[in-house]
C-alpha positions in Angstrom: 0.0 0.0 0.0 2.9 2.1 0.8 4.2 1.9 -2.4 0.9 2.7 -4.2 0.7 5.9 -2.2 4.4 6.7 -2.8 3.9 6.1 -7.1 0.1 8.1 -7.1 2.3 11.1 -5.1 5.1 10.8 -7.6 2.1 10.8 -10.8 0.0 13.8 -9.3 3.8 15.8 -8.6 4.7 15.2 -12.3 1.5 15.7 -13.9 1.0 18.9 -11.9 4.3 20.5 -13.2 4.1 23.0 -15.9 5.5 23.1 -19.3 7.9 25.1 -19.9 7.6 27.0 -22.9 9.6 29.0 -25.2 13.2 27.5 -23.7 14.7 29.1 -26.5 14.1 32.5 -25.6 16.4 33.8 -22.7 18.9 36.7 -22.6 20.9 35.7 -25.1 18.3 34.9 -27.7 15.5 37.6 -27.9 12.3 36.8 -30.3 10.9 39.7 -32.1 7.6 39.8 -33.0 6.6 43.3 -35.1 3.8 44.1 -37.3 3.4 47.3 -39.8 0.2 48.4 -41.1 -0.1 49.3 -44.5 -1.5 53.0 -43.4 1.3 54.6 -46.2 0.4 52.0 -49.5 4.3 50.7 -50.4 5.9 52.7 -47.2 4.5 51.0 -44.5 2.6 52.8 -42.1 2.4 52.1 -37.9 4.4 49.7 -36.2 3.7 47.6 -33.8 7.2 45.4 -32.0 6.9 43.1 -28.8 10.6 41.7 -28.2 10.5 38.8 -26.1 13.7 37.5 -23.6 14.5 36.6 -20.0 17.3 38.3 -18.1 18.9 34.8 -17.2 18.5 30.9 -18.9 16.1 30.0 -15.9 14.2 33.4 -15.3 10.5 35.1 -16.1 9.7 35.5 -19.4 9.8 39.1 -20.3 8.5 41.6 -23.2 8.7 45.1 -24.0 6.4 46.7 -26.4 6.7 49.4 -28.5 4.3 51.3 -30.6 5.4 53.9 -33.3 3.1 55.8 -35.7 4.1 56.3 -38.8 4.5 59.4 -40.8 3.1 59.2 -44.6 4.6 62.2 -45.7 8.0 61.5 -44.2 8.5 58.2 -43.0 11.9 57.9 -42.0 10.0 60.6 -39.2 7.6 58.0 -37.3 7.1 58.5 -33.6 7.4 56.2 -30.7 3.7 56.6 -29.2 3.8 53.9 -26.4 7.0 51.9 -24.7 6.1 49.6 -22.1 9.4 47.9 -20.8 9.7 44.0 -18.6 5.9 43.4 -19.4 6.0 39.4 -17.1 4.6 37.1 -19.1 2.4 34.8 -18.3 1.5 31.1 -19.1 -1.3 32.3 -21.6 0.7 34.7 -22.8 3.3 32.4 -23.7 0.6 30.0 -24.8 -0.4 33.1 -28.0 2.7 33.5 -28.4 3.4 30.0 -29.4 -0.5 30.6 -31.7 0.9 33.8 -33.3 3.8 31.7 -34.8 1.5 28.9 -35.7 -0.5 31.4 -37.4 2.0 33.3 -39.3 3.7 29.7 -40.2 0.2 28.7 -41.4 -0.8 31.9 -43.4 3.2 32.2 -45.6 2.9 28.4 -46.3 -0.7 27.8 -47.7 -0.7 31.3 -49.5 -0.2 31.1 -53.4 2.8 34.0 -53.7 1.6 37.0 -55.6 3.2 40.4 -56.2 2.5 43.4 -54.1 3.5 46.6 -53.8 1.6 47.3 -50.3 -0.1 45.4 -47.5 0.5 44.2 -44.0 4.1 43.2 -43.4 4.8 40.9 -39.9 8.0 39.6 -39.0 9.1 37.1 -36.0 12.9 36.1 -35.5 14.8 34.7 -33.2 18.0 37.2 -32.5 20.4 34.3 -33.4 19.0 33.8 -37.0 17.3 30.2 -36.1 14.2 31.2 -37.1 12.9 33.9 -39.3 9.9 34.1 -40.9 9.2 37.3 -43.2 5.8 37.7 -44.7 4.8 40.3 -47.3 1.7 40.9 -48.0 0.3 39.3 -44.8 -2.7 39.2 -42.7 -3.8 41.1 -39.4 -2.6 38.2 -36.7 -5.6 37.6 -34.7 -3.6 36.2 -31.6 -1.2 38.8 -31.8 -4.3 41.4 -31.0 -4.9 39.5 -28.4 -1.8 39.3 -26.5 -1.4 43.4 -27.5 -4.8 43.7 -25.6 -4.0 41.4 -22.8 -0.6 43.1 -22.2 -2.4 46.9 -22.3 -4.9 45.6 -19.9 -2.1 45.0 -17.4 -0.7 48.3 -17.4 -2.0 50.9 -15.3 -3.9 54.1 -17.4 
């Protein structure tokens, strides 16, 4: 009996441990998410950039977001409208980020390649160049909303 209560202890201690997710990312290896709008046709337009990392191999997840509005008539002149630095991220959070690469992995690979001058551009890379994925035209990233509106819920107004 002893040993039945010893192994259920052991199953219910492992099962209850999280996942860890995104390993990868840490101080040394920063994943950039950024979108840009296609507010200014072929130029771009506003610019939205969460950069994701930890401060040590073990640590919290961290972000810092960065919105910047772009200038039509000048664009080399767009202005940084929100910074929110060491945004914690949570499980969930980690859990869209993980759906924002599935769905920009989903959306390049099943699209037929057509020529554009304008449209949505989103980009997510890994800072040591193991992963990059560049899409031009692309879509609005539904999860990616999300986690911008989860992450401007937590700060204070």
């Amino acid at each position: 009996m002893k040993i039945f209560l010893i192994l259920f202890g052991a199953f219910i201690i492992i099962s209850c441990q999280k996942e860890e997710r995104l390993l990868n990312v840490n101080y040394g290896n920063k994943l950039e998410i950024l979108n840009v709008d296609d507010k200014c046709g072929e130029w771009g337009g506003d610019q939205k950039q969460l950069i994701i990392y930890r401060d040590d191999f073990k640590g919290q997840l961290l972000a810092d977001y960065s919105e910047k509005i772009g200038n039509c008539d000048n664009v080399s002149e767009s202005k940084i409208t929100k910074s929110v630095k060491r945004i914690k991220i949570t499980d969930e959070d980690s859990d869209l980020i993980i759906k924002i690469i599935d769905e920009l992995t989903e959306n390049k690979i099943n699209r037929k390649p057509t020529p554009s001058h304008s449209g949505i551009f989103n980009r997510i890379i890994l800072s040591d160049s193991s992963m990059i994925i560049n899409d031009f035209p692309s879509i609005e990233l539904k999860n990616f909303k999300k986690l911008i509106d989860k992450i401007e819920q937590k700060q204070p107004h």
